[in-house]
Structure formats: C-alpha cells, structure tokens
N, C-alpha and C positions, 0 to 999 in steps of 0.2 A: 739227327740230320734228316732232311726230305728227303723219304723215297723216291727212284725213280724207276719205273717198271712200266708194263703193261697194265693196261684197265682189267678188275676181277671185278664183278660184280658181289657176288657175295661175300669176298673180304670185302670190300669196303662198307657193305653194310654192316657189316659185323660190327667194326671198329665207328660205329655211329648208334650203336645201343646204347640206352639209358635207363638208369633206373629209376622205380616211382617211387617216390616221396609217401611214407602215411602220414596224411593230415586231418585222417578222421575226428582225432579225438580234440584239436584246432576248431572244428568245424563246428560239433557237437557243442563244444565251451562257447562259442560264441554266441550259436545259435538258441543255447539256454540261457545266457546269462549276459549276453546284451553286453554293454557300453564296459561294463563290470568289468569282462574275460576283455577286451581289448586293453585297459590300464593295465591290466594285470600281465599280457603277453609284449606288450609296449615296454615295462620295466625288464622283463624277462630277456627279451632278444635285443633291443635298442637300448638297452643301460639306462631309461631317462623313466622322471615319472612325473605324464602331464599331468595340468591342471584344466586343460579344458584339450578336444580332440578337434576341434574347428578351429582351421586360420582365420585369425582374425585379420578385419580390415585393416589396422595400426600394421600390422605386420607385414601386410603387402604394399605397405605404403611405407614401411621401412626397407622390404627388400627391392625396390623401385630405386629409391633413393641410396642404396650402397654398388646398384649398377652400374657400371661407366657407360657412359653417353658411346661409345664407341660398338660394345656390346648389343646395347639395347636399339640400335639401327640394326645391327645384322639382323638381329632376332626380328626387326621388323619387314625386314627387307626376304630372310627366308620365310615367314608367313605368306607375305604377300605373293611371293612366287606358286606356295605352297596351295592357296586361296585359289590363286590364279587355274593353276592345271585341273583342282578337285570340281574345281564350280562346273567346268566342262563333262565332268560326270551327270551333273542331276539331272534327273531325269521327270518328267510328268508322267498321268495316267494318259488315258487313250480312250474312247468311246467308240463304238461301229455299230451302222445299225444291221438291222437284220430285218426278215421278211414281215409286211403285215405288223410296221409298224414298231417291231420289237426291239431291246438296244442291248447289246453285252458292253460290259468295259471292265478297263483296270481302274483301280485307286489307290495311290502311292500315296503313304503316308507317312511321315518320322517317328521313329520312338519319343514314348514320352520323357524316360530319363537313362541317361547311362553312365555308366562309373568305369573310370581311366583309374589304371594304376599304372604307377612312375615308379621305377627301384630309387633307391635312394640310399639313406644315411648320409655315407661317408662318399656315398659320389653324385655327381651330378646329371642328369638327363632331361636338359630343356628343350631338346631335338625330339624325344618322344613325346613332350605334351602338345610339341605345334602338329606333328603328325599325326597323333590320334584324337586331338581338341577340334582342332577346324575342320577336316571333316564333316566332324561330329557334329558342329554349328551351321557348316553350309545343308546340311541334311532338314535342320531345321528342330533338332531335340530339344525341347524344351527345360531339362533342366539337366547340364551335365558339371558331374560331381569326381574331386580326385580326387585318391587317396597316394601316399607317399611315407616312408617313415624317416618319422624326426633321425636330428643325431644325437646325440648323449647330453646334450644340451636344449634338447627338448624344440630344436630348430628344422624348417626347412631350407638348406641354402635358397640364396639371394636367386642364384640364377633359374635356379626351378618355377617359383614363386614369378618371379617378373616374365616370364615363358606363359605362365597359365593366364598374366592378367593380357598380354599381347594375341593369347587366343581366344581368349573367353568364357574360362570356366569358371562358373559359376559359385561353386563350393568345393574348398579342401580342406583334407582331413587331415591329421599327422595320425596315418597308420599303415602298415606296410605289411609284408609275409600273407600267410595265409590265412592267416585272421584278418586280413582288408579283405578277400575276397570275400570271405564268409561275412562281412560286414555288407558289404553290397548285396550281396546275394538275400541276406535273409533280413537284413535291416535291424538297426538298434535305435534306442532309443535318440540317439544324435544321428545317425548315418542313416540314410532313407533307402531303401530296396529299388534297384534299378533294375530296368529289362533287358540290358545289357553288360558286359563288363568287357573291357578292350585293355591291350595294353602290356607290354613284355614283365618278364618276372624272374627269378632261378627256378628251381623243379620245385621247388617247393607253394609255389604260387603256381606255375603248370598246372600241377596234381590238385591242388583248390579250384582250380579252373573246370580241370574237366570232371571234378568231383559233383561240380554245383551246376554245370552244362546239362539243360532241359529243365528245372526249376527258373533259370535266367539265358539267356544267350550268349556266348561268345566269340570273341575273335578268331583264336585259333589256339593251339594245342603249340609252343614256339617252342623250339627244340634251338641248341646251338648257332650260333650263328655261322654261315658258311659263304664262302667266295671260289668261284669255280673262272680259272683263266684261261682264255684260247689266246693262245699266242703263234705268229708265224716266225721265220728264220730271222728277222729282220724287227722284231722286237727289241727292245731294251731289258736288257738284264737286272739291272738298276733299280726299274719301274715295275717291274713283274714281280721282281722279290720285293719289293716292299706294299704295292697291292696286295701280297699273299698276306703277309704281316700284319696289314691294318685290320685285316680279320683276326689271325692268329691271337692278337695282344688280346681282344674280350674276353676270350673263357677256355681255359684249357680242354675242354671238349668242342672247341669251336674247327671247322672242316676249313683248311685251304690247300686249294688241288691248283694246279696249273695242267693242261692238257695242249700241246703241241706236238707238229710233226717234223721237228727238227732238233737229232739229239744232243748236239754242241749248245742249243740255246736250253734244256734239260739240264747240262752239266753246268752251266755259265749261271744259271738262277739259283743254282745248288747251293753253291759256293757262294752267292750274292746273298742269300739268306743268312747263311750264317755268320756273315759279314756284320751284317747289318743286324739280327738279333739279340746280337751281344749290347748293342747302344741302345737298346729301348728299357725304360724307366718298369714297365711291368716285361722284363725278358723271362722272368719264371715260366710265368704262365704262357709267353710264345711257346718257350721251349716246349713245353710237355705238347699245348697244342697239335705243332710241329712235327714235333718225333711221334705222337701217338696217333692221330686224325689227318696229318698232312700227306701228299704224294705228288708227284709229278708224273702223268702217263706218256706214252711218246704213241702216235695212229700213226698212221701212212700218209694222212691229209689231214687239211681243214676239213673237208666235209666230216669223213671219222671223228674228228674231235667234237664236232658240232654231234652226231650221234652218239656221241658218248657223253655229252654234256646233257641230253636232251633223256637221256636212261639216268641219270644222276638225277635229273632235275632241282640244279640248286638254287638258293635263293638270291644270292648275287652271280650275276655274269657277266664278264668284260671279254669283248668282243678286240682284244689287243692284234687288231691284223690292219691290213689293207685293205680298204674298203669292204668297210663291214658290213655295211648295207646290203652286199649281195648274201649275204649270210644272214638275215635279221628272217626272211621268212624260213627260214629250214628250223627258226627256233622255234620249238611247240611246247616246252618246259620248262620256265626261270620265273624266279618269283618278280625281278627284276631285271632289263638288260642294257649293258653302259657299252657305248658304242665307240671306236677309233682308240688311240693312243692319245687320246688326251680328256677320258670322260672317266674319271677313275670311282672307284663305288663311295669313296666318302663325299663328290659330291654331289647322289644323291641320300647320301645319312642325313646332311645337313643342309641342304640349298637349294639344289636346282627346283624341286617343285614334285616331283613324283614322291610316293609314298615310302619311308623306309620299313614298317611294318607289312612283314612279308613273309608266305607258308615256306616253311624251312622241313628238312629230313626225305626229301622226295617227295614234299605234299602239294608240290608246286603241280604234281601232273595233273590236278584234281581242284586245285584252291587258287587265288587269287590275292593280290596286294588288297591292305586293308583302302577302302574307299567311301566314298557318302554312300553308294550303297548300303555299307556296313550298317546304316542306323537307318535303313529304309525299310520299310514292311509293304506289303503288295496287296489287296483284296480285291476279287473280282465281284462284277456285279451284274446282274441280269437282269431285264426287264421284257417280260412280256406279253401281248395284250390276250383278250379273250380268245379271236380271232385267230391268233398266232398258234396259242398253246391248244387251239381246239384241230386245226390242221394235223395237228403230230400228236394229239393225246392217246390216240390206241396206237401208234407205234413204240411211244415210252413204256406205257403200262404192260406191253406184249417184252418189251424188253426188260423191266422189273418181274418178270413171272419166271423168264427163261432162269434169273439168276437165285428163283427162290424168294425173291421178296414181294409178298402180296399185298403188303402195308403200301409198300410205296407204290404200286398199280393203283392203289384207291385214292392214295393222294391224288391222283390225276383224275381216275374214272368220279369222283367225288364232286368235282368242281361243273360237273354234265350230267348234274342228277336231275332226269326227266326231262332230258331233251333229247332221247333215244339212243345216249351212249353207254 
C-alpha cells in the first residue's frame, strides 16, 4: 500500500538507489569482434539468429502495410505536433563586431550522425522513436541510425518500424542491450560509429551508456521513471490515483509520489490506488513499484508542496490544483510540467508536442528535456585585424607571462617583429 507520511529527504533517496549493471566484458566483445559478438549476443539474449542486422526496405514496407490507417494518422498527427513545438527550439549562430574592424561569433552546427536506441522485443515504443528521431532531423543530422532488438522471430514490430519511417530515420538495425550501444559507439562492420547515442534502455544499456560517455556523447544517464502530483483538497481522487499508476505500471523501480495539503484527499487516493491496481494487466510490477518507491507527503500548503517538489525534482509534474499558473513560476526543478486537472503526463508521452525524454533521479536540477539542441554543437570564432590585435598585443602577452606561459606571449609579441614591439 502508498505510504503516507511527511517528506524525508534522505529516505526517499534511499529507496531511489540503483545498481550498475557490469557490461564490460559486452563492450570489449563487441568492440574486438565486430558484427561477429552482435549475432552472437542477438541469439543469446533475443532467442533469434539473424541473417542480416539491417532493416530492410521490403520490411518497412511490409510494416507500413500491416499498420491500420487509424494508427498511422495518430502517429502522423503526434509527429507533426511534436515537429511543431521542437522547430521552435532551433537556433542560429550570431556575429558581433568588435573594434577596429574585428568580429567574434558563434557557429551552430548539427552532428553528423547519431544513433537512437528503442527497447524492444516483446514490446513496443513508437512514442520514443518520434521523440528522439525528429528532433534529431529538425537539428539537421545528417545520418540518423536505430538500433532496436528483434523478437524471437528475428522481427521488429509493425508499429516501431512505421514510427521510424514517419520520422525519418535513416537506418535500423535489429539489435538491442548493451551490445547496440557498444555498436554505435565503437562501429562494426554493418553499424557505423556515431557521435551521439540518445535514447531510453534498462540498466543494462544505462551502464553501456555511461561506460562509452566521452568516446561518443550522450543523452542522459535515465534512471526509473517517476511522476510527482500536487494536488489540492478539491482534486479528484479517481484521477490522482491513476496518474500515480500510469507511472507505477513501467518498472517496478519506477517513483510515484502524490504531495498535497489536505489529508482526507491522502487517505481517499490511498484507497483509490488500490482499488484501481488490482485491474491493470501489468498490476505486479504497480504493486512492488507502489509499495517499494511510492508515497504520498501531506505540507501545510501548495506553496510546501511546490518546495518539496522542487528538492525532489522529478521528472514528470502535474500541477493537479486550481490555477496552476500561479504556481508554474515557483517551479525551478521538473523534467516536465503538466498543468490543471485535465493535462495528464501521458499526454505528453504521446501527443501534445513537448519532449517525453527527460533527466529523471533529481537530475532535473541540473539537465534538461532531451531537444534539437541535443544534436547541436556550438564553435566560436574570431576575427581580428592587424590593427585590432596590435592595440592589445602587450596587454595579452603581459597577461600570458603572469600565468607562466611565455610561448603564448610570443605568439603575440611574434606577429610585430620589428616594428618596435
């Protein structure tokens, strides 16, 4: 059953520890043996044994065609929303000049390729390839590649597959765990080495993640998924307990907190959870969620709770009150924030247009929703003329001597040899 107590801070981190995954010896295999250690860990964890590791076209033109027409508008229709809100991201560089002719600027440029991974098998997630594909495409990457694992029949479901070709990737692979990381990361003979790799996992692709982090780039380090609810007296019981739930059902280490200042609506969600837990088709994994990572706090106020939400810093937040707008600026930590009693967090998993790939475990105080920035790179650039650099050339070089560097004073005094400097 949900606890319901006062906010502790270090219990509740407690019960948010994870452990790491060793994927070394994954890594190693892959990165000696190429194309080889992927068949090889493909029949091992996936039961199946390709014949080739690239989707073929017949195949995305068979999973097109096993899609229902009804499906494949949504999925068009959540891109397009999705397209919509990311394009309002990108950004240009910038140029300014400076004295005597000179010019700094930025220069914003796309990665050249990056590689999405998608969980899979035996389930489905066409919601994360629109989320972390388009981005990726509005950024301007030039060659973005997915990897996913088959199921036992050496397939990617239908709806993965028509997800990728509505966003636009380019290339996928049938392979999954922590040998796709290690595939991207170090490249094989079929899967090409990308400068980034995005894209949710279990701990076991985590731990390949940040194993291979600073040879390639990453998203984020994704820990459990978690749903944090303010709710006021005047809430629905109903709707709370089952916002907690549509977290809870992912992963039995998955975080759903409700945090209100009213304790009859504490005991009324209590009871509404377990109501309602019993009828969900994965209730195992609610349960343990539930009972092991779940709580309900009770503050003194909204504002409290918004404080307490804000020292949590989760990555879903529903703002379940009465105008919640007067609350939206006090939030300074959420990976994500869903606003009134009728914006619930799954839709933005699936539709409205904001990014559901988001820093989760308190890494929100510090990280950001995954965006086209993700696959943008920055280089500045300076230009400056004789003139310019001759003005300030003994104030550099006086300044490269204080720090010990005499090499780089001559770079400067070098460029005014024999003109009396």
């Amino acid at each position: 059953m949900i606890r319901i107590g006062k906010y502790d801070r270090e219990a509740f981190g407690r019960e948010r520890t994870q452990a790491d995954a060793d994927v070394g010896e994954i890594l190693g295999e892959v990165a000696k043996r190429g194309d080889e250690a992927l068949y090889e860990y493909t029949w091992r964890f996936d039961g199946c044994r390709l014949g080739e590791l690239l989707v073929s076209g017949s195949e995305i033109e068979e999973a097109l065609a096993e899609t229902d027409e009804y499906f494949m508008e949504t999925l068009k229709l959540a891109a397009s929303n999705i397209r919509a809100f990311h394009e309002k991201q990108l950004r240009t560089g910038f140029s300014m000049s400076a004295p005597k002719g000179s010019l700094l600027g930025q220069k914003v440029t796309p990665l050249e390729r990056a590689g999405l991974y998608v969980p899979g098998g035996t389930a489905s997630y066409p919601s994360t390839v629109l989320m972390n594909a388009i981005p990726a495409k509005i950024a301007g990457v030039s060659e973005l590649v997915m990897t996913t694992p088959p199921n036992s029949e050496g397939k990617i479901l239908p709806a993965v597959l028509a997800a990728a070709s509505v966003a636009g990737v380019d290339k996928i692979y049938k392979v999954g765990g922590a040998q796709a990381i290690a595939a991207l990361a170090y490249g094989t003979e079929t899967i090409p080495k990308v400068d980034k790799i995005v894209g949710p996992g279990n701990r076991y692709v985590a731990s390949a993640k940040r194993r291979v982090f600073g040879l390639v780039d990453i998203d984020m380090i994704a820990g459990p998924s978690e749903i944090l609810i303010i709710a006021d007296k005047d809430a629905d019981p109903v709707i709370v307990a089952a916002d907690l739930l549509s977290q809870a059902e992912h992963d039995a280490l998955a975080s759903a907190v409700l945090v209100t200042d009213c304790e009859e609506l504490a005991k009324r969600v209590q009871a509404e959870v377990e109501r309602q837990l019993v009828l969900l088709p994965r209730a195992e994994i609610a349960r343990r969620s539930i009972d092991n990572c779940g709580g309900i706090f009770i503050c003194d106020s909204i504002r409290e709770a918004v404080e307490t939400s804000n020292d949590i810093a989760p990555e879903h937040l529903e703002l379940c009150v009465e105008e919640p707008m007067q609350y939206l600026p006090h939030i300074k930590n959420a990976g994500s924030v869903f606003l009134g009693r009728y914006t619930p967090e799954a839709l933005g998993d699936y539709f409205a247009g904001t990014n559901h790939t988001l820093p989760t475990s308190g890494t929100a105080k510090f990280a950001s929703p995954l965006g086209v920035d993700s696959f943008l790179k920055r280089s500045s650039y300076i230009y400056y003329t004789k003139e310019a650099l001759a003005e300030v050339s003994e104030r550099i070089a006086d300044f490269a001597r204080r720090e010990g560097l005499d090499a780089h004073a001559r770079s400067i005094e070098s460029r005014f040899r024999g003109e009396g400097r």
